[in-house]
TIMI-2910 file (N, C-alpha, C, CB; in pm, 1 decimal, decimal comma, always signed):
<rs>
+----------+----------+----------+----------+----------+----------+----------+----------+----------+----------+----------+----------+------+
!      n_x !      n_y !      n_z !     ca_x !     ca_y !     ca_z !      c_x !      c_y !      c_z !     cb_x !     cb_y !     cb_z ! resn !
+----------+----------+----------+----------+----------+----------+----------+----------+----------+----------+----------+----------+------+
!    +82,6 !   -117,8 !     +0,0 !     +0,0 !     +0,0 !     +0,0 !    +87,8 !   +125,3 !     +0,0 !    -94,4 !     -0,8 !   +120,6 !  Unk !
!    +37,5 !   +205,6 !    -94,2 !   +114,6 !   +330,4 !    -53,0 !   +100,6 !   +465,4 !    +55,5 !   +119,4 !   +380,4 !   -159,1 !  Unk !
!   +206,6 !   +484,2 !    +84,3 !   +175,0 !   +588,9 !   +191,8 !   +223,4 !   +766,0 !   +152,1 !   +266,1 !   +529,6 !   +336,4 !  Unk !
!   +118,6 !   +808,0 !   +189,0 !   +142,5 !   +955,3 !   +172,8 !   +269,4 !  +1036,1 !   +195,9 !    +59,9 !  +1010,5 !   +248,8 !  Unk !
!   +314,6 !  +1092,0 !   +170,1 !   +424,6 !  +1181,0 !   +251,0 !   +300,5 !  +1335,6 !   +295,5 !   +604,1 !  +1235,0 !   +109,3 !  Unk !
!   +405,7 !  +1382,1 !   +369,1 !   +348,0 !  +1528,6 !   +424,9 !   +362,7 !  +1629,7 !   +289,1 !   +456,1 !  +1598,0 !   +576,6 !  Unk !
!   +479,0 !  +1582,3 !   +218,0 !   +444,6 !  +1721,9 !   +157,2 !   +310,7 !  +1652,0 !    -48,2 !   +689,4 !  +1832,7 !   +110,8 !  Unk !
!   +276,4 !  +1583,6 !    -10,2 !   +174,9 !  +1527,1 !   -116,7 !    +48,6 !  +1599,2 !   -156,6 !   +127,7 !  +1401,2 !    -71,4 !  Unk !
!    +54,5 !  +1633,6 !   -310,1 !    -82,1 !  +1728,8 !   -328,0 !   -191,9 !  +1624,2 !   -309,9 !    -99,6 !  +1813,5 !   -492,2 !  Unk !
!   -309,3 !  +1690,6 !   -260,5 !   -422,2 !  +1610,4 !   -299,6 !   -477,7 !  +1696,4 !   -365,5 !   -506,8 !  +1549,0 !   -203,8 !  Unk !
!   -451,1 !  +1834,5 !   -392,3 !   -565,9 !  +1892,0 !   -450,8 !   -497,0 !  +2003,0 !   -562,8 !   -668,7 !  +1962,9 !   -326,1 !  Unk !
!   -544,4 !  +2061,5 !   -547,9 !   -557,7 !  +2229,5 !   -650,5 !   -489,2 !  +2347,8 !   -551,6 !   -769,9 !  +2294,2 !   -686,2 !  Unk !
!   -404,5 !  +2402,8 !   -612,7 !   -357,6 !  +2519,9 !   -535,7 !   -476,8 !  +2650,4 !   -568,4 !   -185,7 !  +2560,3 !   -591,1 !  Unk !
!   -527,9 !  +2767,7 !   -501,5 !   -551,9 !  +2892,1 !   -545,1 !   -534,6 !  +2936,3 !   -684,7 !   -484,9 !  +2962,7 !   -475,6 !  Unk !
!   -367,2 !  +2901,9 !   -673,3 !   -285,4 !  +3011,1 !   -758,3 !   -351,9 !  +2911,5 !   -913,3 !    -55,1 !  +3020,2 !   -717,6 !  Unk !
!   -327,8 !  +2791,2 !   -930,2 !   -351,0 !  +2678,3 !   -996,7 !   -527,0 !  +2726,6 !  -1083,7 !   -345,0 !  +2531,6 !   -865,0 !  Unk !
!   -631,6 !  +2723,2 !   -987,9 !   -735,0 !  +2752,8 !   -945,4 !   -785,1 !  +2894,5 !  -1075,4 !   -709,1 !  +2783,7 !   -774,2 !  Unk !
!   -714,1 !  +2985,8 !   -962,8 !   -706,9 !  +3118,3 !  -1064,8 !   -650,7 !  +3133,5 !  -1226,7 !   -617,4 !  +3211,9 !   -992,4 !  Unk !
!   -552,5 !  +3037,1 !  -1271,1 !   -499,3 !  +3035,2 !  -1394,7 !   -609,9 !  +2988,6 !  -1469,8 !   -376,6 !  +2956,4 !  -1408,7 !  Unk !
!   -630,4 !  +2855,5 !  -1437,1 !   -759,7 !  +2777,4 !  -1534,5 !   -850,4 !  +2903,5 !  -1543,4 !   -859,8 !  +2620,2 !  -1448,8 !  Unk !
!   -918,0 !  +2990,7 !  -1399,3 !  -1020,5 !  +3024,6 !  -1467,1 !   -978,8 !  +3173,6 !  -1506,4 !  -1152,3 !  +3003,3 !  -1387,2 !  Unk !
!   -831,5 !  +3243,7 !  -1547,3 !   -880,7 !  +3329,7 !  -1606,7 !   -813,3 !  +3268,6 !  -1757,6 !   -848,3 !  +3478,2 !  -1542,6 !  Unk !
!   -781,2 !  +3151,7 !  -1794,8 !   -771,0 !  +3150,0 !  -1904,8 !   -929,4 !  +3080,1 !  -1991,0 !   -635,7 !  +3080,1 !  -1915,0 !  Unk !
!  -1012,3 !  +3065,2 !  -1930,3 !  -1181,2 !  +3025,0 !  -1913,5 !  -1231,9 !  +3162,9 !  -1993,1 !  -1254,8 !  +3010,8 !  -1713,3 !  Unk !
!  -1153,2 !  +3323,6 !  -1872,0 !  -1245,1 !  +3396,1 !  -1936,6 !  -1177,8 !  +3492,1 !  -2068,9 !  -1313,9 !  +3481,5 !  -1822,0 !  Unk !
!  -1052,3 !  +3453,4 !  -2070,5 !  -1007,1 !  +3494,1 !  -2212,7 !  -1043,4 !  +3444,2 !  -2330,5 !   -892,5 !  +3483,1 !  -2225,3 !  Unk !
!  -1069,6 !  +3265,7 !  -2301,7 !  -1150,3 !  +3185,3 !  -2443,8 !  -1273,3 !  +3260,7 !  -2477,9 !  -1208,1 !  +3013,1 !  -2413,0 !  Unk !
!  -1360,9 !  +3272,1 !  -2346,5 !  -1537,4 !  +3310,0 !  -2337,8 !  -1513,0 !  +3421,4 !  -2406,3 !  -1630,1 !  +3340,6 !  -2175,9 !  Unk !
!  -1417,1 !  +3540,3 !  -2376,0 !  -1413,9 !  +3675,3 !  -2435,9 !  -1382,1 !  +3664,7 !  -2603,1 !  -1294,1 !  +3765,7 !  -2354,4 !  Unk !
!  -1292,4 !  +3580,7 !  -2599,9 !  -1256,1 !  +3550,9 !  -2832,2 !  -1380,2 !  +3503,0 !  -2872,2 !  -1110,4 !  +3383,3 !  -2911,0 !  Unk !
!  -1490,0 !  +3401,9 !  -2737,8 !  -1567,2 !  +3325,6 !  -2843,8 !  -1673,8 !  +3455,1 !  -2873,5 !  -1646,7 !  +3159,8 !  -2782,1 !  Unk !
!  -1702,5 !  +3535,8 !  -2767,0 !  -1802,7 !  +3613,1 !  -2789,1 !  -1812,0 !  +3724,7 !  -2862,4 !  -1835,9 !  +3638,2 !  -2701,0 !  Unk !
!  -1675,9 !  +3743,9 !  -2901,5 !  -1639,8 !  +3905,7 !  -2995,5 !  -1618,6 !  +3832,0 !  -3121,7 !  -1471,4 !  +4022,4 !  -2945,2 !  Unk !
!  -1587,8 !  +3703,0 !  -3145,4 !  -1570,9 !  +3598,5 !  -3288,2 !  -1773,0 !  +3600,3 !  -3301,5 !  -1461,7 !  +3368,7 !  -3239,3 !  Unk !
!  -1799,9 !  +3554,7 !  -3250,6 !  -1979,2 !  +3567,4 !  -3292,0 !  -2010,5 !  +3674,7 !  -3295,9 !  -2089,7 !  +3513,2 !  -3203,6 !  Unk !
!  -2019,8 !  +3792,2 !  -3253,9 !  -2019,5 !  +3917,7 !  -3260,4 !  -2009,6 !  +3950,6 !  -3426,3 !  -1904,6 !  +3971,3 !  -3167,1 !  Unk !
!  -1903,0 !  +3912,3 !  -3433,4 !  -1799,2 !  +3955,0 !  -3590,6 !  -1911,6 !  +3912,5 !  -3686,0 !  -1616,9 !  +3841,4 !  -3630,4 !  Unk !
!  -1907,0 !  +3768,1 !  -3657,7 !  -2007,0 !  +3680,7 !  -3733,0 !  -2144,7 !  +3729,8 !  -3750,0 !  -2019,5 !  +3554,1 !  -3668,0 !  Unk !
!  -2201,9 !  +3749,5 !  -3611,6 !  -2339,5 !  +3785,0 !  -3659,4 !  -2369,9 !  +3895,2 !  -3751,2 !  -2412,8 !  +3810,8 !  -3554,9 !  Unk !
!  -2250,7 !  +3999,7 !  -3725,7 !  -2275,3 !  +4130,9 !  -3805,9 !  -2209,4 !  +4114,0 !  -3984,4 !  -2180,6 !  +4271,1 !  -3707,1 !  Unk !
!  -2168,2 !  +4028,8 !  -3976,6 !  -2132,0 !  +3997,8 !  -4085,3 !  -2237,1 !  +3870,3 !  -4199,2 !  -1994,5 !  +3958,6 !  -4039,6 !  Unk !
!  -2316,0 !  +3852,5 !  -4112,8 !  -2408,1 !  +3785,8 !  -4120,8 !  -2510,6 !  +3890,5 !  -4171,3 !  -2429,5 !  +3713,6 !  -4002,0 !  Unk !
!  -2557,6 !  +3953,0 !  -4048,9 !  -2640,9 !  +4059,0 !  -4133,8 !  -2576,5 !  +4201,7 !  -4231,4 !  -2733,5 !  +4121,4 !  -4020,2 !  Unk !
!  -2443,2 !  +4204,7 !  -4259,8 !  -2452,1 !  +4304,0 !  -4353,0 !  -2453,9 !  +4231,8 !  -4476,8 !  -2345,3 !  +4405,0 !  -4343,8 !  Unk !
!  -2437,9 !  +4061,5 !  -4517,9 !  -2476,3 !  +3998,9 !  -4635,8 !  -2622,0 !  +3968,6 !  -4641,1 !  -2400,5 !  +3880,7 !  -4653,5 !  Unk !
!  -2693,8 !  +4007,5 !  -4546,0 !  -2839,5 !  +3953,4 !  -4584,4 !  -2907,6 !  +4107,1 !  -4613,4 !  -2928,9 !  +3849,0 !  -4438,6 !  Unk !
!  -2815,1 !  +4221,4 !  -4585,5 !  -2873,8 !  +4320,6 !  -4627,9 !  -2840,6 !  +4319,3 !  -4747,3 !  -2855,8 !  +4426,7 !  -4568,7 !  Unk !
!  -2735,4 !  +4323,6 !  -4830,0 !  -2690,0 !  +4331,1 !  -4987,8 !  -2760,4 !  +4282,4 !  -5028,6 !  -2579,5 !  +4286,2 !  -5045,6 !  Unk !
!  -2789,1 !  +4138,0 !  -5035,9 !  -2881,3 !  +4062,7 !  -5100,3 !  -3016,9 !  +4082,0 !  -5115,2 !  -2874,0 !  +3966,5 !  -5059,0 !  Unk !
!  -3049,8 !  +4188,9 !  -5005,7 !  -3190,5 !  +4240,6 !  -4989,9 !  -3198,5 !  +4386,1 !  -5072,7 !  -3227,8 !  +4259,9 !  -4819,3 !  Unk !
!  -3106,5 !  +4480,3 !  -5089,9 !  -3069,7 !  +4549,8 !  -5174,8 !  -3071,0 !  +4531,2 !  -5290,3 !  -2992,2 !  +4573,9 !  -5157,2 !  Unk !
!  -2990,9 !  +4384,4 !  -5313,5 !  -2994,3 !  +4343,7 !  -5487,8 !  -3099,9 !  +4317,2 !  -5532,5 !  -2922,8 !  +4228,5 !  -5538,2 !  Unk !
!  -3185,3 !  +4273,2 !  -5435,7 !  -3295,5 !  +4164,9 !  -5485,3 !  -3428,8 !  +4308,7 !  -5554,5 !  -3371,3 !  +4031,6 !  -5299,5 !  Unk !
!  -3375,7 !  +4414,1 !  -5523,4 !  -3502,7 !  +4549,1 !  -5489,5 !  -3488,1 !  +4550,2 !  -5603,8 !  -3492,7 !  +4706,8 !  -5396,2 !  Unk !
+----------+----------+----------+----------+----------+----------+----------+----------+----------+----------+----------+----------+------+
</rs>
């Protein structure tokens, strides 16, 4: 069986903790300004086409 030592992680540091989640909110921030991009780019081709179509 194995035995622990004193200095053995069992877990997650803070510091550990805090990295994951601010690299969480740098993804969330690209995904939401990338759809952003998209949607408006989305609607300035459905306006042309609505233009052409006149």
């Amino acid at each position: 069986m194995k035995r622990l030592s004193k200095n053995s992680k069992k877990g997650l540091t803070l510091v550990e903790i805090m990295f994951v989640i601010a690299i969480i909110v740098i993804l969330a921030t690209v995904l939401i300004f990338g759809i952003g991009r998209y949607l408006k780019l989305l609607d300035l081709d459905s306006y042309k086409i609505e233009q052409a179509s006149t």
